[in-house]
N, C-alpha and C positions, 0 to 999 in steps of 0.2 A: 680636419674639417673638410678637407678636399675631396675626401670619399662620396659626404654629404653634396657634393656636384651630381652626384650619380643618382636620381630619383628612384631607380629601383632598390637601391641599397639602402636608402637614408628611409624608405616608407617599410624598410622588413625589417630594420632596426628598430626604429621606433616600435614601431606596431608591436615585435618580438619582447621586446622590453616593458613596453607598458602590460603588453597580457599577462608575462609569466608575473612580472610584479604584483598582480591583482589576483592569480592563484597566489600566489605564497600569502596575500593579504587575507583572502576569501579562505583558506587551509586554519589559519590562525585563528580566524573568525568561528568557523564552525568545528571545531575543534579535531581539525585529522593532523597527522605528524608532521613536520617541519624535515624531518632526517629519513627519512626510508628510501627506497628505489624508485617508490610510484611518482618521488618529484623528479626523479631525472626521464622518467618517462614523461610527465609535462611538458618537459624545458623542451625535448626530443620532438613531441607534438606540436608545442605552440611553433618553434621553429619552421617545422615543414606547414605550419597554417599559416603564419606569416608568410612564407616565401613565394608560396603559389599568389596570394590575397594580392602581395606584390606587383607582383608579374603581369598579372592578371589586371590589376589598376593603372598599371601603367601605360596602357593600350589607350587609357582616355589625355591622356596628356597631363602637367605637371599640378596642375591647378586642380583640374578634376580627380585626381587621383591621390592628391592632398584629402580633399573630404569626402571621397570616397573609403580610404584610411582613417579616417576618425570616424567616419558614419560605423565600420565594422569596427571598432574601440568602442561606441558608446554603446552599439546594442550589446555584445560581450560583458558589458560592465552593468548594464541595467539588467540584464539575464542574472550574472553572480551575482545583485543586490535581491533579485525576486527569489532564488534559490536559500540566500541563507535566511532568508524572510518566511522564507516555506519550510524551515527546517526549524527555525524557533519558533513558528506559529503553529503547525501542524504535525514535527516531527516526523516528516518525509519530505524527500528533495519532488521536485514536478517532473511532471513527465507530459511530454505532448501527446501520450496517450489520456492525455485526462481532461481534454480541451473540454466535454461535453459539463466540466466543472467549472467554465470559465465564468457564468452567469453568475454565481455564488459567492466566487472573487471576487468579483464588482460589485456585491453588495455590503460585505465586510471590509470592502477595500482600505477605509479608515482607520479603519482599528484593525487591519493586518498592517499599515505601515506604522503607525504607535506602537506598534508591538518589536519595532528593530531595535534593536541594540546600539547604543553609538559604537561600538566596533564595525559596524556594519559599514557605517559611511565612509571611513577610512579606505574602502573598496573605490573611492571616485578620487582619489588623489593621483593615481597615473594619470588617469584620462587626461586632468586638470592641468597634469603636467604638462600633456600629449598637444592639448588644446594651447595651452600657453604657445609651445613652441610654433606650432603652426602661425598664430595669430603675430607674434611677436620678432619670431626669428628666421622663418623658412623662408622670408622675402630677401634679408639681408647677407643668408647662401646666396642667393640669385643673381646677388650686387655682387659679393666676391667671386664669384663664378664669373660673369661681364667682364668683372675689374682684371681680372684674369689675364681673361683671354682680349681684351685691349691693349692689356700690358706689351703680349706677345705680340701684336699685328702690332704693335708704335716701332718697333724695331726693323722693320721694312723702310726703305726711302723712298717707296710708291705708291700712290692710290692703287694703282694695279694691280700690285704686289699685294699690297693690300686687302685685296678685296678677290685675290685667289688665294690667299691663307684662310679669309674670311669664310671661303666656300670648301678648304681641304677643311678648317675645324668642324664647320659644320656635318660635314661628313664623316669626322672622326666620330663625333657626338654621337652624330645618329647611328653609326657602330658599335660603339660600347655601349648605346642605350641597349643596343639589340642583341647584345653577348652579354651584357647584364641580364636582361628576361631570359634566354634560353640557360644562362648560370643560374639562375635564381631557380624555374622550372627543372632540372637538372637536380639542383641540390634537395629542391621540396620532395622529388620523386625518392631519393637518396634517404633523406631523412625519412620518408614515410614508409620506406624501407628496414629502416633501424625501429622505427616506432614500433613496426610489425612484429620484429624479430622479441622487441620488447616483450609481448603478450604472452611469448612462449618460453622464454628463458629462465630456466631454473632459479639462477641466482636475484631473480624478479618478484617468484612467486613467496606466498604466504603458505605453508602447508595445511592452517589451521581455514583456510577462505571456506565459504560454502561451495561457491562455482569457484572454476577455474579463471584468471584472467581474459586469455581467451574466450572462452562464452560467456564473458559477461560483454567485451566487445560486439560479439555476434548478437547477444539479446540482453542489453542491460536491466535487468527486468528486476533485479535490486539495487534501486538506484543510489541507497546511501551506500553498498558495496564501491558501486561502480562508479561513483563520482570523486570516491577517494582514492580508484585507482587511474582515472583519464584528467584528474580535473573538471571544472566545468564544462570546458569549451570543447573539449572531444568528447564528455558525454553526452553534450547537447547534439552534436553531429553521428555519437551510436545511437541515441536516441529518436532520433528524426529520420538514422536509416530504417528502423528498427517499426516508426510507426509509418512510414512510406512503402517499404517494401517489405510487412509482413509473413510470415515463416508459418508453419505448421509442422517445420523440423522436427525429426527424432530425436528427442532428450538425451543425453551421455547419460542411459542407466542402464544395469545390466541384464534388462532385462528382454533384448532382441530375438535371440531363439528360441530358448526354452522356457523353461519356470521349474522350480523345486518348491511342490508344495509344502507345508509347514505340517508336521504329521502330532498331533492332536492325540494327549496320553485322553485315556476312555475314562470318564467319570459321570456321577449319576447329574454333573453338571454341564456335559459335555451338547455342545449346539452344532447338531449333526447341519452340513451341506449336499445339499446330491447334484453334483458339477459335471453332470453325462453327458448334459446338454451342450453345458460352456466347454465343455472341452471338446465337444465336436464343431464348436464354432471355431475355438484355437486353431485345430486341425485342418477346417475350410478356409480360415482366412489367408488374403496374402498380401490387404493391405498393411505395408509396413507401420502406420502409426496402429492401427486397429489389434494392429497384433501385439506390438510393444504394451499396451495397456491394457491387453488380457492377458497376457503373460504376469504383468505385474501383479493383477486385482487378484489373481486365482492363488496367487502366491502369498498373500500376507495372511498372518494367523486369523486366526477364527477365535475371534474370544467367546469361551466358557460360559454359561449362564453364571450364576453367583446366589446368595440368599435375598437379595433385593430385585429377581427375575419378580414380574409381574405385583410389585409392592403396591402400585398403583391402580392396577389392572379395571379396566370399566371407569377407573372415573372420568369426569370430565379435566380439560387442560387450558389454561391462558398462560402464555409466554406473555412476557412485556418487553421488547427492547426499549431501555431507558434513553432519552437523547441527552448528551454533556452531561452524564453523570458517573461521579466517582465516590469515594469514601465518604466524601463529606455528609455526604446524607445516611451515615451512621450515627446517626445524634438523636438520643432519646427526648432531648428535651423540645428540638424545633422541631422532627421529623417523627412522631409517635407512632405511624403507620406503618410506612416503612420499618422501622427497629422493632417495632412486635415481629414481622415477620422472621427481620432479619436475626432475631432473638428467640424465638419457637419455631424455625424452621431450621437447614442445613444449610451452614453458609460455609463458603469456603473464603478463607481469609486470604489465598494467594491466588486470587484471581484479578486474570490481565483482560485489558481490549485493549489489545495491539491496534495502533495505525497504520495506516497508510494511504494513499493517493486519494483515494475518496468513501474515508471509514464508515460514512453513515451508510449508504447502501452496500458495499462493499462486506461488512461486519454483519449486515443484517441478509447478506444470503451465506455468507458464510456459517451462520447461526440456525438458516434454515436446512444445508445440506452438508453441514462437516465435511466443507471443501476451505484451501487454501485458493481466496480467488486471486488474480493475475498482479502484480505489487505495482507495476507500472499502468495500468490499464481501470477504467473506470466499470471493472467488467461485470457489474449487473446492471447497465446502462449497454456496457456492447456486447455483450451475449445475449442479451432480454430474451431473446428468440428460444433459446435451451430450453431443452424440455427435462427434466431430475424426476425420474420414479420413486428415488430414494429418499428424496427431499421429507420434512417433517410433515406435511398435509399429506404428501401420498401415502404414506405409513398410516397414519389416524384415516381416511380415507378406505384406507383395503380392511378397516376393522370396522367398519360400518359407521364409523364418526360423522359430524357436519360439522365442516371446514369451512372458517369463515378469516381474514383480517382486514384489518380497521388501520387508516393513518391520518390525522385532522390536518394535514396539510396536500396539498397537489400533486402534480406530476413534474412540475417544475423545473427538479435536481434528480429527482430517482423515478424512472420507468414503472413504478409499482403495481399500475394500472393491467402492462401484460404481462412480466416477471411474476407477480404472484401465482394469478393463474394456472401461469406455465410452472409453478414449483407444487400447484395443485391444491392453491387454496379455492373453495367451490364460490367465495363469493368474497372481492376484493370490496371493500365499503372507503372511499374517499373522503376528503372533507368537502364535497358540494356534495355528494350523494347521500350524506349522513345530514346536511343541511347547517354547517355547525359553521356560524360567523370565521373568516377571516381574513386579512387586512396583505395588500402586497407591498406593504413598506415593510422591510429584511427584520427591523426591530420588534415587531409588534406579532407575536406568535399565538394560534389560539390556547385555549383551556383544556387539558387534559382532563379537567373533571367533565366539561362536557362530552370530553371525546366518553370517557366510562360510560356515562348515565344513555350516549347513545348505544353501547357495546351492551349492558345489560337489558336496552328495550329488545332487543334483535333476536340475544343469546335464552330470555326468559323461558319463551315456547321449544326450547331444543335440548331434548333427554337428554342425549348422549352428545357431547360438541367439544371441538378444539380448535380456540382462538389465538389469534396469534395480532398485538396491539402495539404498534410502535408508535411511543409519544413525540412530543414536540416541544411541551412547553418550558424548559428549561436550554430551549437552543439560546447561544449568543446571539446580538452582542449582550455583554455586560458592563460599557463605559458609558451607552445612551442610556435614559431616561425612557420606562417602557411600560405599560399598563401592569405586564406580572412582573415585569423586574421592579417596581414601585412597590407595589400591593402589600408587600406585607415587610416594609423597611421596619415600621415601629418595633417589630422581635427582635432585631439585630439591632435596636439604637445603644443599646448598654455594653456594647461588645468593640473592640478595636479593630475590626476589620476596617479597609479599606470597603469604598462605596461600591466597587467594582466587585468583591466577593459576596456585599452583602444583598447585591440587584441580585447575584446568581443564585445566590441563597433563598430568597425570594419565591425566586420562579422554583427553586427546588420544591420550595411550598408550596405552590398550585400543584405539584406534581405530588406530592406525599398525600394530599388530600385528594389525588383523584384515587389514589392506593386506599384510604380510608371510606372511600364514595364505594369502590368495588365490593370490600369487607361487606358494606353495609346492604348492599343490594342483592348480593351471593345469600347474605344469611336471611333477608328477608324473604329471597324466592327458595327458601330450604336447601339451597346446593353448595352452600360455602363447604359442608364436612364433602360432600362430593366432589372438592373442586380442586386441583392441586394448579397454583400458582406459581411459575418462572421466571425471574429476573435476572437482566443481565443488561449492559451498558455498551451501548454501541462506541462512546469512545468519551474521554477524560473532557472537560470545559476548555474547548479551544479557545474561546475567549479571554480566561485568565492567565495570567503570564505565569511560569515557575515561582518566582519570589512569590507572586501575589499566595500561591496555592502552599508553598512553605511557610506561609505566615500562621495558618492551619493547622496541619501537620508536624508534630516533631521528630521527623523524620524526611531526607532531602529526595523531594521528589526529583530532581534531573539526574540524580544513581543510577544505572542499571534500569534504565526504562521504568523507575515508581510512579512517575508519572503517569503510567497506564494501569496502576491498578484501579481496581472498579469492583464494585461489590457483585457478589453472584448467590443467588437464595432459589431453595427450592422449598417450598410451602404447600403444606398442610392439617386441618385444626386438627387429626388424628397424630401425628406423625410425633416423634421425641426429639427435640431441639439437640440438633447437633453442629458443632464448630470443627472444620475439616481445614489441613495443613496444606492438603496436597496442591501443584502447581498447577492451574489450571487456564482455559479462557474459552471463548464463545465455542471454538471447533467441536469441543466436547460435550456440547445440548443431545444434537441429536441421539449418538449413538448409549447417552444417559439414559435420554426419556425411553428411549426405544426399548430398553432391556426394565425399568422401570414399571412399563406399559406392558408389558409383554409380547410387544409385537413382530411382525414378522418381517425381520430385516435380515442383510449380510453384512456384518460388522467392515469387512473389508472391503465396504466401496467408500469408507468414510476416513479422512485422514486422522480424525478426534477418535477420542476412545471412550468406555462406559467407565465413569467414575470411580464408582463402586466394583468394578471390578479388579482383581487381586494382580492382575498383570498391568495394570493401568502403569504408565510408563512415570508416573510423577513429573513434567516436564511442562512449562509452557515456552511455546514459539511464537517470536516476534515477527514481525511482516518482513526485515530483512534477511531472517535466518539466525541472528541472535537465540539464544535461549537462557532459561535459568533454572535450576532445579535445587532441592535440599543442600545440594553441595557446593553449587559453585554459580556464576555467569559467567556465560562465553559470550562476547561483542563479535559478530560478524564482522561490520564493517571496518573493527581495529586487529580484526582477527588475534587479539588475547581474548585468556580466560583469567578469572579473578574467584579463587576460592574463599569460602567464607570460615572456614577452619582450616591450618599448616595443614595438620595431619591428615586430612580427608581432602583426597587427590583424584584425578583419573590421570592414566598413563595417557601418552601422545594417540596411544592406537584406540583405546576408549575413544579419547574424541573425537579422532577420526571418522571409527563409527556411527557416531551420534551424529555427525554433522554429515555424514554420505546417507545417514536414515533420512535425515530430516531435508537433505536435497531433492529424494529419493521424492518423499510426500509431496513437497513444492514441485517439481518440474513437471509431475507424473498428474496432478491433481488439476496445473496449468494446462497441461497440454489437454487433459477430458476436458477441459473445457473449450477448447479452443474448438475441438472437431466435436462435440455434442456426444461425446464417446456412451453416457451412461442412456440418453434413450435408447443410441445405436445397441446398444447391449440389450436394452427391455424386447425392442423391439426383433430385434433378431432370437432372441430366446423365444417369444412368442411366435414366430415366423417355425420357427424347428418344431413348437412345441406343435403345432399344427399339421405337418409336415408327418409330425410322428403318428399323429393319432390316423391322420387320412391313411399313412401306409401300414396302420395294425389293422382299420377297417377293411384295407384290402387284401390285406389278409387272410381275416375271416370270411370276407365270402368267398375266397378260393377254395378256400376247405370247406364251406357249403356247398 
């Protein structure tokens, strides 16, 4: 008990104790290992955080430094209660890159904490502890501490004596208080020393991880990686270095000096590139990221035309990203719109919308440019400014299309206003521009049938057009009472759904009927045979819990990320209804439609691949780096892999592979975006290409 005389020790105790007991709590919680190495790198961490936090509180004296240690106890413990709240609500951890989400928070705020788990609260029992003691017992140290040191001054037979022991104790005190801080300061340096060594030590690492330990410290930018290997509390401190003192660093890929391009056997399907240009920019460049990522982009193959080149060619296009929609609305009986198409057109049954930090914008530029946008970052909110040549409007755009998209809600959460624009759609249409009623209570979302019937006044007068329509009406919540979450409960009153599936169902219903409203308007203005229709899901109903969504399904959607499956259709009244196996998700729009279409693109500026083509890799990627294909899942953040047949395996070096491609795509895909790498490219191509012609014009009049 006498150690607890010593305020520096007794608050890096505690403190030490209470945190790492609310990781092991919070590990338990969200389901990462109890037994690996990443918890003694914790214990290592929380240590050297405690010691300083110590140290450092102790400079205010015994009382304030008391609640100042419990002030850093509760925000730590209110941080892991909102982490694993973000991890069963949204199925990614937060990131203070994502603040520009915080408004959204606060509107769901009730029904993301309905949504915890009681394992969750069991995260506030240290505190409680923590609290206790303070409140209860840290005054009654104070008394034995006194009682103490009375004891020893009664043994004097003088005031005098007295009251110069009185003054030597005091001075001992305040000496060991002071060898205590520079021990405690000492030790946290020490410890943060061994943490360090942690990051790189063999016997640490996972060989199957996507990133290394180490760079995930330097950029934790998958956070469910990287929270299973610091804990919360150190990766709330990489993550905070991470969005303070942002990097533009050169990625660990191999692609720094040179490039080996991919050399492309000759067939009468072969999609010639002529890279005279790019590769004299290669040659000129010497900024080091400008170059790593021409190195890279010149280097990935070139896929092949196919028999589905130009299948579509001339017609018109509407993409739709669906908002919180998933399988469910594969139901012939409530949703007839929808299952016609998804029943007379090509759907692929293994398709994903992966999450992450902020899916609805996030998935829906990712949908626009077959990029992997940034997993910690809100980054079609903090890149808005980027300009994508590549993007799906400049593509229909360079083919003489009118580019137009529509979204019946505001600017609110997603930038869409200049983000589109900049991805080159000719004319963004809002919900005040479009004049389409809507309400700013979070519940109350407008009508997708409205949003269509304004998309077909616009689209009637335009031959040749590619739209691009992100709905709204089936957003959460679904535990309040809500004009479409009500509207159409009487179809689901015969059914055992819970209330909460069947508001969502509901609203699914304004939305199947504004699919039925488009049908209906396409073939009245003669262009529905002309018109080839795109669907895809921007991400699964945040709103319903797993149980509630398994009540549904016979099949467990918290597996291997099922949770993210979501229906994917491409339509048209011409076309022969086909059911596809292969592993898919949003990345792969672009480089489909584009080969589809027949347009003029370079398949290697897109991480997605063309469906229908014979090399398509079969694979979808998760927003952590996870994947799953015909054969197996691999979990990133548990780094195993789970085969779905004994017999059908890959070796160690296969996955290797597979997860160095798939780094390769993320880090490579992050970083163009961070430096705007693909205008810099448009733009410098067009800069040579001028360049060239002025120096052939001069040329010829030399020889005249």
């Amino acid at each position: 008990m006498r150690l607890f005389y010593n305020n520096v020790f007794k608050n890096y105790f505690l403190l030490m104790i209470t945190l790492f007991v609310e990781e092991l709590i919070f590990r338990w919680c969200v389901g990462f290992s109890l037994f690996d190495w990443s918890v003694l790198r914790i214990f290592i961490g929380i240590n050297a955080l405690s010691l300083f936090l110590s140290a450092i509180f102790s400079l205010c004296g015994r009382v304030v430094s008391n609640i100042l240690s419990l002030l850093a106890a509760v925000i730590c413990t209110v941080y892991a209660l909102v982490q694993a709240g973000f991890l069963n609500y949204l199925g990614v951890f937060m990131s203070f890159g994502t603040t520009s989400q915080a408004g959204a928070v606060k509107d769901y705020i009730m029904d993301y904490i309905a949504s915890f788990s009681w394992k969750f609260w069991l995260i506030l029992i240290p505190l409680a502890f923590l609290l206790i003691f303070y409140v209860f017992f840290d005054h009654r140290i104070k008394v034995l501490e006194r009682n103490d040191t009375i004891d020893f001054a009664d043994k004097f037979d003088s005031e005098e004596r007295k009251k110069l022991n009185d003054q030597i104790l005091a001075k001992k005190k305040r000496r060991r208080l002071v060898n205590a801080k520079i021990n405690a300061m000492v030790l946290a340096v020490a410890f943060a020393g061994v943490y360090y060594y942690t990051l790189g030590a063999d016997f640490m690492q996972n060989d199957l991880q996507l990133k290394s330990t180490k760079e995930l410290f330097d950029n934790p930018d998958i956070p469910n990686i990287a929270m299973g290997q610091f804990g919360y509390t150190m990766y709330a401190f990489a993550d905070l270095k991470a969005v303070l003192l942002p990097t533009d660093s050169i990625e660990e890929t191999p692609f720094d000096d040179g490039y080996v391009k991919n050399e492309q056997v000759i067939s009468d399907y072969t999609r010639y590139m002529d890279d005279t240009i790019w590769e004299q920019i290669i040659s000129d460049e010497s900024r080091a990221n400008y170059k790593k990522l021409n190195n890279y982009y010149i280097s990935q193959p070139i896929t092949d035309k196919n028999d589905f080149t130009g299948f579509f060619k001339d017609k018109n296009l509407i993409v739709i990203m669906m908002e919180s929609t998933n399988n469910i609305l594969i139901n012939e009986e409530f949703f007839p719109n929808f299952y016609k198409l998804y029943n007379e057109g090509w759907a692929w049954d293994n398709a994903y919308s992966p999450r992450n930090s902020c899916s609805t914008g996030n998935n829906e530029m990712s949908g626009m440019t077959s990029l992997f946008t940034i997993n910690n970052s809100c980054t079609a909110n903090n890149y808005k400014r980027n300009i994508y040549p590549g993007a799906i409007f400049n593509l229909f755009n360079k083919s003489g299309y009118t580019t137009t998209s529509f979204h019946n809600y505001t600017d609110q959460y997603y930038a869409r206003t200049i983000y589109h624009p900049n991805m080159g759609s000719g004319h963004f249409y809002g919900v005040q521009e479009l004049g389409i009623p809507y309400s700013n209570v979070y519940h109350e979302w407008p009508s997708d049938v409205e949003l269509v019937e304004k998309v077909l006044n616009i689209t009637k007068d335009q031959d040749k057009f590619m739209t691009w329509i992100t709905s709204v009406s089936a957003h959460q919540p679904y535990t309040q009472s809500s004009e479409l979450g009500d509207k159409y409960l009487d179809l689901f009153k015969d059914t055992n759904y819970n209330i909460s599936l069947k508001r969502y169902m509901s609203k699914l219903k304004e939305f199947d009927n504004a699919i039925g409203t488009l049908l209906d308007g396409l073939e009245a203005q003669g262009k529905l045979d002309d018109t080839v229709i795109v669907l895809y899901a921007d991400h699964y109903p945040y709103g319903l819990n797993t149980s509630t969504i398994n009540s549904y399904f016979d099949y467990d959607v918290t597996k291997r990320y099922e949770v993210d499956r979501t229906p994917f259709v491409i339509y048209n009244t011409k076309m022969h209804a086909q059911k596809y196996k292969e592993y898919t998700s949003y990345v792969n729009i672009v480089p489909t439609v584009a080969n589809l279409f027949d347009l003029d693109y370079d398949p290697r500026l897109y991480v997605g691949q063309d469906l229908l083509s014979e090399s398509y890799e079969n694979r979808v990627v998760f927003s952590d780096g996870s994947w799953q294909d015909e054969k197996a899942f691999y979990s990133a953040s548990g780094g195993r892999i789970i085969y779905f047949e004994p017999n059908t395996t890959y070796t160690p070096e296969e996955i290797k592979n597979i997860n160095t491609n798939i780094k390769n795509k993320i880090s490579m895909s992050n970083l163009a975006i961070k430096v705007n790498y693909f205008n810099y490219l448009e733009e410098t191509k067009e800069k040579y290409k001028v360049e060239q012609i002025q120096s052939q014009s001069g040329d010829v009049s030399v020889s005249e």
